[in-house]
C-alpha positions in Angstrom: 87.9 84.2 99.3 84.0 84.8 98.6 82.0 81.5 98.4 78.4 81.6 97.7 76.4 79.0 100.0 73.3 77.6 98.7 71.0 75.0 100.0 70.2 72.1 97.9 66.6 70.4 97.4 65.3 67.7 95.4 64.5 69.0 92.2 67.9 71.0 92.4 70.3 67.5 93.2 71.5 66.3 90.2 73.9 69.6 90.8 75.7 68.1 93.8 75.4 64.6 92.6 77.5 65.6 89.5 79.9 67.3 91.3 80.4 64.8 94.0 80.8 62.2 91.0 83.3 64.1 89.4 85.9 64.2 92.3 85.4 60.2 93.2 88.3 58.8 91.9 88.7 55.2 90.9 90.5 53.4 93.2 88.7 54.3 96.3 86.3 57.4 97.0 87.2 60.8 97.4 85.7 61.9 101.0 83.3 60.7 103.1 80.9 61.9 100.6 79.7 59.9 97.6 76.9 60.5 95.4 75.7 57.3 96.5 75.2 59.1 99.8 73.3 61.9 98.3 70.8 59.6 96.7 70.4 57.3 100.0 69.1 60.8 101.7 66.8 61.5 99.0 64.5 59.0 100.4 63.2 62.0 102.4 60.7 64.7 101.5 62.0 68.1 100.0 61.9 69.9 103.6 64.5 67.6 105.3 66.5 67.5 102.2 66.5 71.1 101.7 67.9 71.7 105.1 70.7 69.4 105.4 72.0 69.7 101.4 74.6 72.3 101.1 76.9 73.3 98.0 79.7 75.8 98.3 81.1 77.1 95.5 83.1 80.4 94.1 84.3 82.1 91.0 85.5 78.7 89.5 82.3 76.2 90.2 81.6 74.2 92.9 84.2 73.5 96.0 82.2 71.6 98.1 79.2 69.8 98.8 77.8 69.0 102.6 75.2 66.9 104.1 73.9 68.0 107.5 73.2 64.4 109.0 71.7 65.8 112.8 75.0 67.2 114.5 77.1 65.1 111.5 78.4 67.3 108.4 79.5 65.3 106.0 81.9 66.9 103.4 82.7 66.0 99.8 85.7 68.2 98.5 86.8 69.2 94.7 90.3 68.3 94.8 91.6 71.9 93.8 91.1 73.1 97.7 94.2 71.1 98.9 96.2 73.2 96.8 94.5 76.6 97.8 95.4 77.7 101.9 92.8 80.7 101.5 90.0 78.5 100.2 90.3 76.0 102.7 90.3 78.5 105.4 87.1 80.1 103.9 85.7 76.5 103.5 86.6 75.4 107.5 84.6 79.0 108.5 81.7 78.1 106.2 81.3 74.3 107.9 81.9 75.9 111.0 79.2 77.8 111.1 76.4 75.2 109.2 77.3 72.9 112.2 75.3 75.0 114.3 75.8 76.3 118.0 75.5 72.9 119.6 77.8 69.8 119.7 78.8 69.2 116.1 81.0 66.8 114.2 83.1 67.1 110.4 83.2 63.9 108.5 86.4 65.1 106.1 88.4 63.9 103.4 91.8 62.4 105.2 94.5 64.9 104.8 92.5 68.0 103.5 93.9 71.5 104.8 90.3 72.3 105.8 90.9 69.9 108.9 94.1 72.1 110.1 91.9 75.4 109.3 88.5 73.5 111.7 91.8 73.0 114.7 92.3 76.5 114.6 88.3 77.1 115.2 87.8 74.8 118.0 87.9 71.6 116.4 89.5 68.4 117.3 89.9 64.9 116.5 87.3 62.7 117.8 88.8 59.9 120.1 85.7 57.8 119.5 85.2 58.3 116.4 87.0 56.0 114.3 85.7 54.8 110.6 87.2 52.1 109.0 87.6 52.0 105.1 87.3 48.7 102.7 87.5 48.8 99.3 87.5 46.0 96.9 88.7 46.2 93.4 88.3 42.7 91.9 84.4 41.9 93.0 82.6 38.6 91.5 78.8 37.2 92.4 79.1 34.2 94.6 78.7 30.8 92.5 74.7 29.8 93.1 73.5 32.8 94.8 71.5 33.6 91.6 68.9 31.6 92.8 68.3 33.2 96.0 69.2 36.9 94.9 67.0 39.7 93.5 67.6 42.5 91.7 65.3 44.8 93.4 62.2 46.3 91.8 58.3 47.6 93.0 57.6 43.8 92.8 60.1 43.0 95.9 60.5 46.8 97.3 58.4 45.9 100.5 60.6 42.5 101.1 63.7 45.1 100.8 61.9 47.8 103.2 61.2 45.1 105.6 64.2 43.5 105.7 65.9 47.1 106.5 63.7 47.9 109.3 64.5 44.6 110.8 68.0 45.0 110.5 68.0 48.5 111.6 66.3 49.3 114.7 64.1 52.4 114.8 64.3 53.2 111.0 62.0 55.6 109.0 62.6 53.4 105.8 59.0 52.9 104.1 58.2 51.7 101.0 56.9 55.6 100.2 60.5 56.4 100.8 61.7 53.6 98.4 60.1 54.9 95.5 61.1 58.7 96.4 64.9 57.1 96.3 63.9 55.3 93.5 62.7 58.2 91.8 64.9 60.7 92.2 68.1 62.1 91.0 70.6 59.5 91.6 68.2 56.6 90.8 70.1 56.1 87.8 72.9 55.4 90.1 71.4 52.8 92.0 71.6 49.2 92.3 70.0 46.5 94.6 70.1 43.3 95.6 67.6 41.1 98.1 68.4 37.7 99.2 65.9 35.4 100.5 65.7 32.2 102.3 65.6 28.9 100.7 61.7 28.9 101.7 61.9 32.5 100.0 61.7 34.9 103.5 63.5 37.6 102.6 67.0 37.5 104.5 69.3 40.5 103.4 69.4 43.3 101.3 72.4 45.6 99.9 72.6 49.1 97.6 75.3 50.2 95.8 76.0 53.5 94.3 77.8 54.0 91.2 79.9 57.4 90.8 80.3 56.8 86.9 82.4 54.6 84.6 86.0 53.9 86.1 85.1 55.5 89.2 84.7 54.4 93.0 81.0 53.0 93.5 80.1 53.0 97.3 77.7 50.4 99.3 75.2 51.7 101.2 73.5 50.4 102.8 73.7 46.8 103.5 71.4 45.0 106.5 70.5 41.1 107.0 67.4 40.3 108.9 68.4 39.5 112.7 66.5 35.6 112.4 68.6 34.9 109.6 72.7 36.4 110.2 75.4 33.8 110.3 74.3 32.0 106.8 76.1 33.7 104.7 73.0 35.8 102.8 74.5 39.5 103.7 77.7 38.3 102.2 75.8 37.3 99.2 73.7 40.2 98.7 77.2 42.5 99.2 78.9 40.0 96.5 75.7 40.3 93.9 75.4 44.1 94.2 79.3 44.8 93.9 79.2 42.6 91.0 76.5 44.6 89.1 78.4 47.9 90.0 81.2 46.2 88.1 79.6 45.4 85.1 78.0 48.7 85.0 81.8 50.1 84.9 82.8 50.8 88.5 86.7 50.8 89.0 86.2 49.5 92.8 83.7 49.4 95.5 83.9 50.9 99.1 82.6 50.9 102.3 82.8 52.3 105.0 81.9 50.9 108.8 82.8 52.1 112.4 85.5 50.4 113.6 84.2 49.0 116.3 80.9 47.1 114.0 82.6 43.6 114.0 80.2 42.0 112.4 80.2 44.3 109.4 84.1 44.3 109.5 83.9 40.7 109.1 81.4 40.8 106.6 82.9 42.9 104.4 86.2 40.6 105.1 84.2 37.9 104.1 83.1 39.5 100.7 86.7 40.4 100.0 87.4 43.9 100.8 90.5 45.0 102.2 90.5 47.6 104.8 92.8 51.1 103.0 92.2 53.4 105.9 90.9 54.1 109.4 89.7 58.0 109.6 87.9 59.8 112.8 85.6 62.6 112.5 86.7 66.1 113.9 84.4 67.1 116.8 83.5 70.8 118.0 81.8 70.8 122.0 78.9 73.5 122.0 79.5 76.9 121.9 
């Protein structure tokens, strides 16, 4: 089986991003890899792009699309390679060796043959890597969040950037990196939402993803401010982006969280997702 590897930069996205949108299916998404998370990581220049952006493809198109997240590979799958032994064993040799020589993790679609072919390289499950899977099919906005809830734009970018860099310790979020998202291939994709305080502070902030009409949008990411959890405002700005995704012709939202995040278990609860699926990622030690 001969696959051609090619890595992927900024101008050249739009390729992965229609092929990762094209094997989302409705009722939940197809892999660990949404476009959604292709257009989060365009945030960053063209150099770190470019080196963690990966599609795999051979005589038929595209096969697979991987993002190199440090030692994380995160794999989005056409579904034609669960039917194919041969290409999932050329696909598990290719990931194999993009992970590197150092400690490595997969991030694969449940049940793909490309996990058994990664065993048979060194791979195994890893014990403490467990992701948990919500999806909600049925999403509403919350009855008088309009008040409180923006639909982002340059006017409230910096109240979004700030509110992620409080809720996420050590982030490289700026607004520069906004508008790069903003402005790149998936921003068509994109939807946010901002929630401030009654006295207008911003609180919490949520983007969704859209994969295309009647397809599997994806959140990511969400973060409430650490002075203002436990009020109910990262519920509301999960509710009011989920809702937009909907309108715009999402057949269901996802998320996924590690299993061990209560707080974003319960807050997804909260919003009405229902967990579908735990996953783990398969590990490799160093060579």
């Amino acid at each position: 089986m001969m696959l051609r590897e090619r890595a992927i930069g900024r101008a050249e996205a739009r390729v992965v991003i229609a092929a990762l949108a094209a094997w989302t299916p409705a009722a939940r998404t197809g892999g660990p890899l949404h476009p959604g998370d292709v257009g989060w990581f365009l945030r960053f220049e063209e150099q770190p792009v470019r080196s963690a952006l990966r599609l795999w493809s051979d005589a038929s198109g595209p096969v697979a699309v991987g993002l190199l997240d440090g030692p994380v590979l995160r794999v989005g799958l056409a579904p034609r390679v669960a039917a194919d032994p041969a290409r999932a064993e050329a696909l598990a040799a290719a990931f194999d060796r993009a992970a590197g020589d150092g400690e490595a993790w997969c991030d694969l679609p449940e049940g793909s043959p490309v996990g058994g072919a990664l065993r048979r390289l060194g791979w195994s499950a890893d014990p403490d890597g467990q992701w948990s899977v919500f999806v909600c099919d049925d999403v509403t906005a919350p009855a008088g969040a309009g008040q409180r809830t923006l639909v982002v734009g340059e006017e409230s970018a910096a109240d979004r950037v700030a509110v992620h860099r409080a809720a996420f310790a050590g982030s490289s979020f700026t607004l520069a990196r906004w508008r790069a998202m903003r402005g790149s291939a998936a921003a068509g994709l994109c939807v946010e939402s901002l929630v401030t305080t009654p006295d207008g502070s911003p609180a919490a902030a949520a983007t969704g993803w859209l994969a295309g009409a009647g397809r599997c949008g994806l959140l990511e990411p969400v973060g409430t401010h650490p002075d203002h959890r436990g009020h109910g405002y990262g519920r509301d700005a999960v509710l009011a982006v989920c809702a937009r995704l909907r309108e715009r012709g999402a057949g269901a939202v996802a998320v996924l969280t590690p299993s061990t995040n209560t707080a974003a278990v319960a807050l997804y609860r909260s919003a009405g997702f229902l967990e579908v699926a735990r996953t783990r990622d398969f590990r490799r030690p160093a060579r």
